[in-house]
C-alpha positions in Angstrom: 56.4 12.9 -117.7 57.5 10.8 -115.5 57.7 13.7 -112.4 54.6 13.9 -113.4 52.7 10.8 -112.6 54.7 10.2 -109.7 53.3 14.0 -108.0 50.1 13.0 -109.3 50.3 9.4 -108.0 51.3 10.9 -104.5 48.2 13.1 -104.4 46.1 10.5 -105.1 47.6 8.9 -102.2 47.1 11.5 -100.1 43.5 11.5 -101.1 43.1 8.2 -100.0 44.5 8.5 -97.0 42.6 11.2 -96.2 39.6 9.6 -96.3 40.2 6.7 -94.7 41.3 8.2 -91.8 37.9 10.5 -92.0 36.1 7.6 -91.6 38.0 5.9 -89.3 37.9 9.2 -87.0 33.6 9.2 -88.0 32.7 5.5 -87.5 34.9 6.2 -83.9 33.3 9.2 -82.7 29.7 7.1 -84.0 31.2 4.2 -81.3 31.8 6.1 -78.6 28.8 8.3 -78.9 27.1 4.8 -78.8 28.9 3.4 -75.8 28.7 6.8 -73.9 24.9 6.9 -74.4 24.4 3.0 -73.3 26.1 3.8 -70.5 24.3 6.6 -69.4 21.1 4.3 -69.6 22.5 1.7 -67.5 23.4 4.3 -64.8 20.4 5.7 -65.2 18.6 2.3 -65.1 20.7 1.2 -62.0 19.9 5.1 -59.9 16.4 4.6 -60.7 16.1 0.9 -59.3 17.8 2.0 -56.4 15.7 4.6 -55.5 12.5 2.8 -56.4 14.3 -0.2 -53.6 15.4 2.2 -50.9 11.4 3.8 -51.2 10.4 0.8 -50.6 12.5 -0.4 -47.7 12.1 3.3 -46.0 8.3 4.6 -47.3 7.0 6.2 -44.0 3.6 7.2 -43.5 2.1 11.0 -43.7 5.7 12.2 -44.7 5.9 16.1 -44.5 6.6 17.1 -48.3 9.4 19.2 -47.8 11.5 16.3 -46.3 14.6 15.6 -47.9 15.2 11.5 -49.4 17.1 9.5 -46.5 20.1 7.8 -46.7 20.4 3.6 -46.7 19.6 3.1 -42.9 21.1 0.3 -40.8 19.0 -2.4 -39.6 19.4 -1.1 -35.9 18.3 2.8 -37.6 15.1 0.9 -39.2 14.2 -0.8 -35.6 14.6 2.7 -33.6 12.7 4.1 -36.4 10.0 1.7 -36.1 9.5 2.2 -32.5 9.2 5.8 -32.7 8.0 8.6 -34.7 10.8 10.4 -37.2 12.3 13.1 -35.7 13.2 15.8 -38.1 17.0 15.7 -39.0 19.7 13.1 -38.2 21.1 14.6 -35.0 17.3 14.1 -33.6 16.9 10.6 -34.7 20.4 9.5 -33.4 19.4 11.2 -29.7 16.1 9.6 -29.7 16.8 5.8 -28.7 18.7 6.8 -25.6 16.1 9.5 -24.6 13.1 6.8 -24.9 15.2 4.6 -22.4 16.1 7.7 -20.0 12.1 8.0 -20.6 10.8 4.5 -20.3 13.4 4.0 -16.9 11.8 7.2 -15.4 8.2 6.0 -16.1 8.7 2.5 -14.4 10.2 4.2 -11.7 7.3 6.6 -11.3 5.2 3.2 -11.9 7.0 0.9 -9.2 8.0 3.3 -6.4 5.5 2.6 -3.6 5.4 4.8 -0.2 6.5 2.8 2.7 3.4 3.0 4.4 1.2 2.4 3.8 3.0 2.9 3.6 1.6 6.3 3.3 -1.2 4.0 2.5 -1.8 3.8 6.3 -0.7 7.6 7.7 -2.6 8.6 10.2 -4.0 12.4 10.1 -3.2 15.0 12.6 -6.6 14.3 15.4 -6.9 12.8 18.3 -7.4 9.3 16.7 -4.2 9.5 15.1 -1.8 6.4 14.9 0.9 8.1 13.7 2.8 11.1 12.5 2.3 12.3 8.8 3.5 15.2 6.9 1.4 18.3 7.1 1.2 18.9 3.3 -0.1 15.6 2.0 -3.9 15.6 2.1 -4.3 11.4 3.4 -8.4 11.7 3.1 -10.4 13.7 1.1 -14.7 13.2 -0.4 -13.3 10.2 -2.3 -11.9 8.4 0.4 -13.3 5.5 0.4 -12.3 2.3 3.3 -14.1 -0.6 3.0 -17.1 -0.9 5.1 -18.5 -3.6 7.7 -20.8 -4.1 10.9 -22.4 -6.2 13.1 -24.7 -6.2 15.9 -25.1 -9.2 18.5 -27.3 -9.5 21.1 -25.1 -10.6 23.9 -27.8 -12.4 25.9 -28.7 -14.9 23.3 -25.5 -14.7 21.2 -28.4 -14.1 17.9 -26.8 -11.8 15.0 -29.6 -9.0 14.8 -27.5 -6.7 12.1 -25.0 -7.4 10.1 -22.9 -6.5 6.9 -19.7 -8.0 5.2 -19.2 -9.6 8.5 -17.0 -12.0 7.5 -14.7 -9.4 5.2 -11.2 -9.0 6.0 -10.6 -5.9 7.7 -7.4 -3.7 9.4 -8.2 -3.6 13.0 -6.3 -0.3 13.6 -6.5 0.2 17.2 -9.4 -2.6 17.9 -5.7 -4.6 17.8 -5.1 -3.4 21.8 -8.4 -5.0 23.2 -6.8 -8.6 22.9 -3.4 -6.7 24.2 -5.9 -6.0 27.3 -7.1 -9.9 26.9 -3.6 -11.0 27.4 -2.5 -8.2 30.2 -5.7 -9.3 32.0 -4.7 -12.7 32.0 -1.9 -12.0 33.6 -3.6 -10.2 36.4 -6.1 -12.8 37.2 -3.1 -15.5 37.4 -1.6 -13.3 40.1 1.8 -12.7 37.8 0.9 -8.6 37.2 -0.9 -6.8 39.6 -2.2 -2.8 38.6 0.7 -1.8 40.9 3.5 -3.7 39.4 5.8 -1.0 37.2 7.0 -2.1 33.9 10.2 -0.7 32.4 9.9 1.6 29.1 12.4 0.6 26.1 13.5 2.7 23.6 11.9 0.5 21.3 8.4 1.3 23.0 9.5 4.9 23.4 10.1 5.6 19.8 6.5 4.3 19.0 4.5 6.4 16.4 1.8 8.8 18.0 -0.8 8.6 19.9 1.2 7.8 22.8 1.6 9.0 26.4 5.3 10.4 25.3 7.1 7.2 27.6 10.7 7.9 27.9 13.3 5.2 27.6 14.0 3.9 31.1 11.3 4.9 32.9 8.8 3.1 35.0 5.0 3.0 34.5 2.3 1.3 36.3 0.7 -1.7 35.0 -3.4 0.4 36.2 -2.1 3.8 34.1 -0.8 1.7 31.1 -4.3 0.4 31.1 -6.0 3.8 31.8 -3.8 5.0 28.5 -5.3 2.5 26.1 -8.8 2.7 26.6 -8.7 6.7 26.9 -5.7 7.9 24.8 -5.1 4.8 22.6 -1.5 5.5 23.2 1.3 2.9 21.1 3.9 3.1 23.5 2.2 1.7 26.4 0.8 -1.4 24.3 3.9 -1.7 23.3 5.3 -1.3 27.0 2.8 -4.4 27.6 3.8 -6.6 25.1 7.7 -6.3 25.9 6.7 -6.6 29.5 4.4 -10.4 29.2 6.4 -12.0 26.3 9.6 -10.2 26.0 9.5 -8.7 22.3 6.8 -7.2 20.4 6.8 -10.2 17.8 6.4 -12.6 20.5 3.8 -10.9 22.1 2.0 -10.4 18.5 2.6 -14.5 17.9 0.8 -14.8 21.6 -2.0 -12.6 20.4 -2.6 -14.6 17.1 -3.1 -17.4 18.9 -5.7 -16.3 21.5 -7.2 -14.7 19.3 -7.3 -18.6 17.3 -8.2 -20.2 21.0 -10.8 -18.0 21.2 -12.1 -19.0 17.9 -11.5 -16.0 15.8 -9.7 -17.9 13.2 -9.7 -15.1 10.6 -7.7 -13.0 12.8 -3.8 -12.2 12.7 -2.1 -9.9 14.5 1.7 -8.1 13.7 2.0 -5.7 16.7 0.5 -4.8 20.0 -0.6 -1.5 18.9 -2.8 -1.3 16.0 0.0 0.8 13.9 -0.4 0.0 10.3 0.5 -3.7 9.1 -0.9 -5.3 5.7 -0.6 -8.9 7.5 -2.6 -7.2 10.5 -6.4 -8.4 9.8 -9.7 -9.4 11.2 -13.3 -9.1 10.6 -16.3 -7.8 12.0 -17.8 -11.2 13.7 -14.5 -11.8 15.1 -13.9 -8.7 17.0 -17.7 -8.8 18.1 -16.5 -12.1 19.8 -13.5 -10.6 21.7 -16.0 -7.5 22.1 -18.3 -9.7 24.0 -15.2 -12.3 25.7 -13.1 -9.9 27.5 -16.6 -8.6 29.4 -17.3 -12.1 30.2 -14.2 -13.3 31.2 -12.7 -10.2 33.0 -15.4 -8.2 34.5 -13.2 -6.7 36.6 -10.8 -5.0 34.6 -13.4 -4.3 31.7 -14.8 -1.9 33.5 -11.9 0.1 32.6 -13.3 0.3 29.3 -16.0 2.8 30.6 -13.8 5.4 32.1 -14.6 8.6 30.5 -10.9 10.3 31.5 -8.0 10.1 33.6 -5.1 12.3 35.0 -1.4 11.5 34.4 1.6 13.3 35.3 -0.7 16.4 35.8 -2.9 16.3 32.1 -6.3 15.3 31.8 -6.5 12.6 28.8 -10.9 12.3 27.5 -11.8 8.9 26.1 -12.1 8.8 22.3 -15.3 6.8 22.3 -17.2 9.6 22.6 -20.3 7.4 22.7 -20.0 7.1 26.7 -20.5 10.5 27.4 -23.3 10.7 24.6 -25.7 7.7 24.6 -27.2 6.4 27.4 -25.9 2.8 28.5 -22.4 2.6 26.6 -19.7 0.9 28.5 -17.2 1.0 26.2 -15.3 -0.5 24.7 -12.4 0.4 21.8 -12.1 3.2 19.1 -10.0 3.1 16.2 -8.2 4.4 13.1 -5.7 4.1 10.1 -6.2 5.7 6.6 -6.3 1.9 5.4 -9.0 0.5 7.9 -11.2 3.9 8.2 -12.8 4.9 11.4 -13.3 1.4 13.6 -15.5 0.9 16.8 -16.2 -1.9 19.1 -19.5 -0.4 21.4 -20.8 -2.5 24.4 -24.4 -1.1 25.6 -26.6 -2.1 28.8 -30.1 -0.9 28.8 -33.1 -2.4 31.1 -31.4 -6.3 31.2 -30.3 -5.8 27.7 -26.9 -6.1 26.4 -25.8 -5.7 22.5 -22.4 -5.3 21.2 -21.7 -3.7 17.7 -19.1 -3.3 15.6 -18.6 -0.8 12.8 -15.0 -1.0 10.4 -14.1 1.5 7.3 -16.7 4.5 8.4 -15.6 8.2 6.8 -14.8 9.7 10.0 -15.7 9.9 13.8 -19.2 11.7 13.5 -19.8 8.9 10.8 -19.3 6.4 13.1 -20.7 7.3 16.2 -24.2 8.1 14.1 -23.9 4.8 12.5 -23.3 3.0 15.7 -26.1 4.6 17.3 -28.5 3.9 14.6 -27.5 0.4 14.9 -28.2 0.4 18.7 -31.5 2.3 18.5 -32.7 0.7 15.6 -32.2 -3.2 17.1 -32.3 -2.9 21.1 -35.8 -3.2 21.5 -35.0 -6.8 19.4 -32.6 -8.2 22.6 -33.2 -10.4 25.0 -34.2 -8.9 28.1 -32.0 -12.1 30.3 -29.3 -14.3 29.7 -30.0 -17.7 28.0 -26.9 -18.5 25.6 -23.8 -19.7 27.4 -20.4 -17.6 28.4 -18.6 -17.2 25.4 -15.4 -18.0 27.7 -15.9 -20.5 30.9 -15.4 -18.7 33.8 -13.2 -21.1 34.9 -11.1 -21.5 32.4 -7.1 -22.2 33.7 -4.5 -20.0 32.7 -1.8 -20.8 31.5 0.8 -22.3 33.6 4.5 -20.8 34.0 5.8 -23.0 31.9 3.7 -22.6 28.7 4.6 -19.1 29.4 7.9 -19.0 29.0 7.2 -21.3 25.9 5.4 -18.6 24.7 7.3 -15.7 25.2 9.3 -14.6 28.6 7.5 -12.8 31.7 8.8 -9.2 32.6 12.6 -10.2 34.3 12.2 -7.3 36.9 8.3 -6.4 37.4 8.4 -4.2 40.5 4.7 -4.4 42.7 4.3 -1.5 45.0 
């Protein structure tokens, strides 16, 4: 009886624990189901907040649909990226800030690198007018060339403008820069310091000038009548320069003695650089101003202007024609200067003499030598029959106007060491 109750008490214990543990084991398994599935939410709450943030820290416009989500970018990543368009994987978008500044170095280079001269601004092309050398393959002038264009006409007799346009412009003399060379080489003849005999010595420094030129070699001797025979015919550089080294010892000083002649004489828009005409941006004057050195080196040196007319002359055995082709071509012409640079255009300084007449007209920035020489013509035909037939206005320079004195010449610039007369 009592075996009895005690197996039976024991299975009902059994029982009991039986189902306690059951639902201990259910109402766990119902906990951690629960906890598992809030989790998931949160994670799913916290991916889905992220990606909504990073779409709208990294949204980019017109995105190709097949492009893959991108990664958290750096604030450095975002500025590149905002300065250039997306390249299309990773290794492209790290390359691309140092190729933009490979890119943007080689464009301001391209943007700032300037030609010296000119700078091929100012080469010369390969005619007889040329200044100086150029390379064959680089086209200087073409249908839109373009210089900028002046003139002037002045009756010489009564000093009245009878033509004129942008008279007053700045303008590049080119080779118009030797007639004051002349102004200040013809000084010195009338003062008795040069005669056309006297031979001046040829630097290297005048040697090594830029054609045209005679082809002067260091060392040599010239005579002061051929040097001036070479300028008015040939144009050549390395006998203006031969000048300037020979009166004020340098080129600079000679150029500083120019600039202020030319300011004497009243051209006060004027500035020379060289002796020559070779290109120089500082190197400026208009057309008035170059009408009145046109019209003051006839006055004042009547003598040596004459020069000016000289259709050719022979040295060392070459024939050498005068540019201003204008004195074998129109009737009266006397002269006087021809010029050129790709910056100033085709420039002339004409002096005609008809029947007591006497005009002297300047033309700057013309296309090219037929250009000019028609336009000067027109000018001459179209206003002669408008001059004076006699003189009333006064000199432009007195005729006896003093020289300077030896002193204010070696204030100046120095006087040829060694000129030779023979």
């Amino acid at each position: 009886m009592s075996v009895a109750l005690i197996v039976a008490s024991s299975k009902l214990a059994l029982s009991a624990g039986r189902s306690r543990a059951f639902s201990f084991c259910r109402v766990g398994a119902i906990g951690l189901a629960t906890v598992l599935v809030v989790f998931a939410l949160s994670h799913v709450a916290a991916q889905a907040a992220q990606h909504a943030q990073s779409k709208d820290r990294h949204a980019q416009p017109a995105q190709s649909k097949g492009r893959h989500a991108q990664p958290v970018q750096s604030k450095e990543q975002q500025h590149a990226q905002s300065k250039a368009p997306m390249p299309r994987n990773p290794k492209e978008r790290h390359a691309q800030p140092a190729h933009s500044k490979e890119r943007q170095h080689a464009q301001s280079k391209g943007q700032h690198a300037q030609p010296t001269q000119s700078r091929g601004q100012h080469a010369q092309p390969p005619d007889r007018h040329s200044a100086h050398g150029h390379s064959p393959n680089r086209v200087l002038h073409g249908p839109d060339f373009n210089p900028p264009y002046a003139d002037i006409l002045v009756d010489d007799n009564s000093g009245q403008v009878l033509h004129e346009t942008n008279p007053d412009s700045p303008r590049h003399p080119a080779s118009l820069t030797k007639v004051m060379t002349l102004y200040l080489l013809f000084e010195q003849l009338e003062a008795k310091k040069l005669s056309l005999t006297s031979r001046l010595q040829v630097s290297a420094h005048a040697s090594a000038q830029a054609p045209t030129k005679l082809g002067l070699k260091p060392n040599e001797t010239i005579t002061v009548e051929d040097t001036i025979k070479a300028i008015v015919t040939r144009s050549a550089n390395d006998a203006a320069v031969v000048i300037a080294e020979a009166i004020a010892g340098s080129e600079p000083d000679f150029a500083a003695l120019m600039t202020r002649k030319a300011q004497a004489l009243g051209m006060i828009n004027t500035v020379y650089v060289n002796a020559s005409g070779l290109p120089a941006e500082a190197q400026i004057t208009t057309a008035r101003e170059q009408a009145l050195l046109g019209r003051a080196i006839q006055d004042r040196f009547p003598e040596y202007s004459r020069y000016f007319a000289i259709p050719c002359f022979q040295y060392h055995g070459n024939e050498i024609s005068n540019h201003n082709a204008l004195l074998r071509e129109m009737q009266g012409v006397d002269g006087i200067k021809t010029g050129y640079t790709e910056a100033s255009g085709y420039n002339l300084v004409a002096s005609v003499r008809r029947d007591g007449r006497h005009l002297v007209g300047v033309v700057l920035g013309e296309k090219s030598n037929a250009a000019r020489n028609a336009r000067m013509r027109q000018l001459i035909d179209g206003h002669l029959s408008q001059a004076a037939a006699r003189r009333t206005t006064p000199s432009i320079v007195p005729a006896m106007q003093v020289p300077p004195s030896p002193q204010e010449t070696l204030d100046n610039g120095a006087m040829p060491k060694e000129a030779k007369s023979h």
